[in-house]
C-alpha positions as CSV (number, residue, x, y, z in Angstrom):
1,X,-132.4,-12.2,-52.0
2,X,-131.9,-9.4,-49.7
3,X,-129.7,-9.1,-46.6
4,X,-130.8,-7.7,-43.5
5,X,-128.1,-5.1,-41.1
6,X,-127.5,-8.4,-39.5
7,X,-126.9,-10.6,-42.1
8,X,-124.3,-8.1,-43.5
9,X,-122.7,-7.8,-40.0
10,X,-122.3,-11.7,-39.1
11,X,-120.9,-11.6,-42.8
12,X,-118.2,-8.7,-42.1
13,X,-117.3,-10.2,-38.7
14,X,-117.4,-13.8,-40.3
15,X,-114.9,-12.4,-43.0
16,X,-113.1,-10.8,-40.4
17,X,-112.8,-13.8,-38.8
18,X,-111.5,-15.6,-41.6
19,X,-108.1,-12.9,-42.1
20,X,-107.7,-13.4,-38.5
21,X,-107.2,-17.1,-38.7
22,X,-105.6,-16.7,-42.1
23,X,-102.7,-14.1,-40.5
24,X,-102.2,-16.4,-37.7
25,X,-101.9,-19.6,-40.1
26,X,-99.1,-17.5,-41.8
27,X,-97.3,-16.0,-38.4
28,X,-97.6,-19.8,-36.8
29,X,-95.6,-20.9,-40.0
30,X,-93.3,-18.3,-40.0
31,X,-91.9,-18.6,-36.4
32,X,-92.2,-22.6,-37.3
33,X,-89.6,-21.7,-40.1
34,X,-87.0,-19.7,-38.1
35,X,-86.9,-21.8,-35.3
36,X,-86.2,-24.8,-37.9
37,X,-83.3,-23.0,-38.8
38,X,-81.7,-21.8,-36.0
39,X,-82.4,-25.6,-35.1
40,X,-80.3,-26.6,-37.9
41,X,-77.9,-24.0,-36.9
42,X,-77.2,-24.8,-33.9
43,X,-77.3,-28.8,-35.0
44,X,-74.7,-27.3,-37.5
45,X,-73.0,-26.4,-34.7
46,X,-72.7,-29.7,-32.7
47,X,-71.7,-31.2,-35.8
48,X,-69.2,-29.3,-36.6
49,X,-67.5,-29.1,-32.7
50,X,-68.1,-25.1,-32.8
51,X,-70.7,-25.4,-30.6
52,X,-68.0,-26.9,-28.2
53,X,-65.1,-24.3,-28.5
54,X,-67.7,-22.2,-27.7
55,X,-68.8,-23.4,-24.7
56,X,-64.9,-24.0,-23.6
57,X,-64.3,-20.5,-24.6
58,X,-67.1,-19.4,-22.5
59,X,-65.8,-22.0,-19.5
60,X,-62.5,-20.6,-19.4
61,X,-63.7,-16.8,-19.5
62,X,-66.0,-17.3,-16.7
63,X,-62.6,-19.4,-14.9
64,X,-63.9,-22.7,-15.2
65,X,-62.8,-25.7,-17.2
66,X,-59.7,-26.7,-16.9
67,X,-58.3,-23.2,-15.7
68,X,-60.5,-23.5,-12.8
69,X,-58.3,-24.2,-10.3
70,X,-55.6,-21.8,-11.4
71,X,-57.2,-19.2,-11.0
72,X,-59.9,-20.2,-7.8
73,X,-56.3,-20.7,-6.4
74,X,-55.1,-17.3,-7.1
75,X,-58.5,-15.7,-5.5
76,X,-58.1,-17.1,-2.7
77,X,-54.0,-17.1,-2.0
78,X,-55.1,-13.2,-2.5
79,X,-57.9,-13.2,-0.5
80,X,-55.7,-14.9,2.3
81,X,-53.2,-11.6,2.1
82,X,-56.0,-9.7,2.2
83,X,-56.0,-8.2,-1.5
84,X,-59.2,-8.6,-3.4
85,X,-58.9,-9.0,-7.2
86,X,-61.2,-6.9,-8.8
87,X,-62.6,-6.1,-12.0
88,X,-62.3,-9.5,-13.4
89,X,-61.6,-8.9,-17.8
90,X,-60.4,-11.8,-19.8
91,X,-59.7,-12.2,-23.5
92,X,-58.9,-15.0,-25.9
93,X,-55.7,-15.0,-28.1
94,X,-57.0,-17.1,-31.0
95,X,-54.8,-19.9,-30.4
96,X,-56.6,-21.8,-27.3
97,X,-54.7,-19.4,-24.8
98,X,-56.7,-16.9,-22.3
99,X,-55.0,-14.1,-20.6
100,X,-57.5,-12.9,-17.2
101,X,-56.5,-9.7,-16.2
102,X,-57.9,-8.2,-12.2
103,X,-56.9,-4.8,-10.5
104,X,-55.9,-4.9,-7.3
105,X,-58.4,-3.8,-4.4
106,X,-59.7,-1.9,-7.4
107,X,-56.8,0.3,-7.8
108,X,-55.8,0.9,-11.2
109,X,-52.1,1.5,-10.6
110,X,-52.2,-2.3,-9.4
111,X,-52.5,-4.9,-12.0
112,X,-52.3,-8.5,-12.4
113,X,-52.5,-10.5,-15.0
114,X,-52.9,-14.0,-15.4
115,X,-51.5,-15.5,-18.9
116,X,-52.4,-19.3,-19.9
117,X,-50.8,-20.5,-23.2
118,X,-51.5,-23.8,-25.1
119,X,-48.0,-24.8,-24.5
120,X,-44.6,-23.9,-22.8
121,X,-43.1,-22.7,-26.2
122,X,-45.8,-20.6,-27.2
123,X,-45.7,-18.9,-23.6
124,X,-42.0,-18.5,-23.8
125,X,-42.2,-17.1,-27.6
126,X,-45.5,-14.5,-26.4
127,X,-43.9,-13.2,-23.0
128,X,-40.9,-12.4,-25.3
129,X,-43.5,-10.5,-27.8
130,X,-45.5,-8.6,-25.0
131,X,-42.8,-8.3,-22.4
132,X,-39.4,-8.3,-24.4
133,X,-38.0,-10.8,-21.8
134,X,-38.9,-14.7,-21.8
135,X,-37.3,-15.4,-18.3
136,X,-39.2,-17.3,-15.9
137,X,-38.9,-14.8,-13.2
138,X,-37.6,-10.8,-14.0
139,X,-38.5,-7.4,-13.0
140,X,-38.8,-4.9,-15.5
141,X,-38.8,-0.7,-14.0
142,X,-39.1,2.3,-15.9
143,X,-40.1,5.7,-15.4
144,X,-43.9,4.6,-15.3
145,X,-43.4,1.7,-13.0
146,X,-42.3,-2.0,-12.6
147,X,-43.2,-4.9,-13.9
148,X,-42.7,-8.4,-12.0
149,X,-43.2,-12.0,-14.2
150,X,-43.6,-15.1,-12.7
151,X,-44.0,-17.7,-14.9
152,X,-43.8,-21.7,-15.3
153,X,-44.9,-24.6,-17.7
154,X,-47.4,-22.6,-19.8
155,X,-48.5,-20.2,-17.4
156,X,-47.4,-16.2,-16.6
157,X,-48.1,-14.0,-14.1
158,X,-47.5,-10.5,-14.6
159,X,-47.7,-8.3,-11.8
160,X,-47.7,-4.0,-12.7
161,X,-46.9,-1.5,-10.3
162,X,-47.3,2.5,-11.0
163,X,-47.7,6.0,-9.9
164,X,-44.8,5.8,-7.0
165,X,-47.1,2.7,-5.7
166,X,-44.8,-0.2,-6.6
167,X,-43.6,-1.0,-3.0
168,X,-47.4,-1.1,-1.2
169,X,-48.3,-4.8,-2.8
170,X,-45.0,-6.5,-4.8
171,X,-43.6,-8.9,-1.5
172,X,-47.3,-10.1,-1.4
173,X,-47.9,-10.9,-5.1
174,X,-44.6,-11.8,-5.6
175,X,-45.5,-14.9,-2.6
176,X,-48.9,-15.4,-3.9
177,X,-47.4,-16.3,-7.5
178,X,-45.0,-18.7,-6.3
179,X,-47.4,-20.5,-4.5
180,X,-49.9,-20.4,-7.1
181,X,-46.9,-21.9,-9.8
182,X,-46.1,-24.5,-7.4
183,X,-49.6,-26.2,-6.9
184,X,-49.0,-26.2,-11.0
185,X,-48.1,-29.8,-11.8
């Protein structure tokens, strides 16, 4: 039996044909298998609550949750003295605390930091660690500045002053953290 040019074409293009479908049976199964297990990751996750401290790690970075208030509070006692808290940074201590750190109208001499502990204890035993003084109110000055700590229940607020600037904002903060600890229950 002979093949015409046509007949061998249709058969190349027919064969062609077939690999196509055959790479895309493979590819369609392939992506079927990783999504089935990142599905059982993530069910993994559910199961085994990480999926949940990590959306409450996420809440409190982003000053929602349950520290919501706190710090919405402290925004807008600032804003209402006309500072603007700036550069917004937070970070997790490992031991379902969150410390939010913001500079001052952008100024890096001007800090403030906002320090939330699981528990009154474990604030008093950290401000000692970071600060060397577990006081609820103090003022720490040395050559590079001064330091001023507000704190009450299981929250700190830590206000930092330098370069010769610790007199333009410290009566301000120092009223914005006391009324920001006293809406604390």
């Amino acid at each position: 039996m002979r093949v015409g040019r046509k007949g061998a074409l249709w058969a190349v293009e027919r064969g062609s044909r077939s690999l196509f479908a055959g790479v895309m049976i493979v590819l369609c199964l392939g992506s079927l298998v990783a999504c089935s297990n990142e599905s059982a990751q993530q069910e993994r996750k559910v199961y085994s609550g990480q999926a949940t401290e990590e959306g409450n790690m996420r809440a409190k970075s982003q000053g929602h949750g349950l520290n919501g208030p706190l710090i919405q509070e402290l925004d807008k006692s600032f804003a209402a003295k006309d500072i603007k808290l700036m550069n917004n940074m937070s970070a997790d201590d490992g031991e379902g605390g969150i410390s939010y750190m913001y500079l001052l109208n952008g100024s890096g001499r001007h800090i403030v930091k906002v320090h939330i502990f699981g528990n009154p204890d474990t604030r008093t035993a950290r401000m000692k660690e970071m600060y060397g003084i577990s006081d609820e109110q103090a003022v720490i000055e040395n050559a590079l500045g001064q330091t001023t700590i507000r704190s009450k229940g299981y929250v700190s607020l830590v206000y930092t002053a330098s370069g010769g600037e610790k007199d333009i904002y410290g009566e301000k903060v120092t009223q914005v953290f006391q009324h920001v600890l006293n809406q604390l229950n």
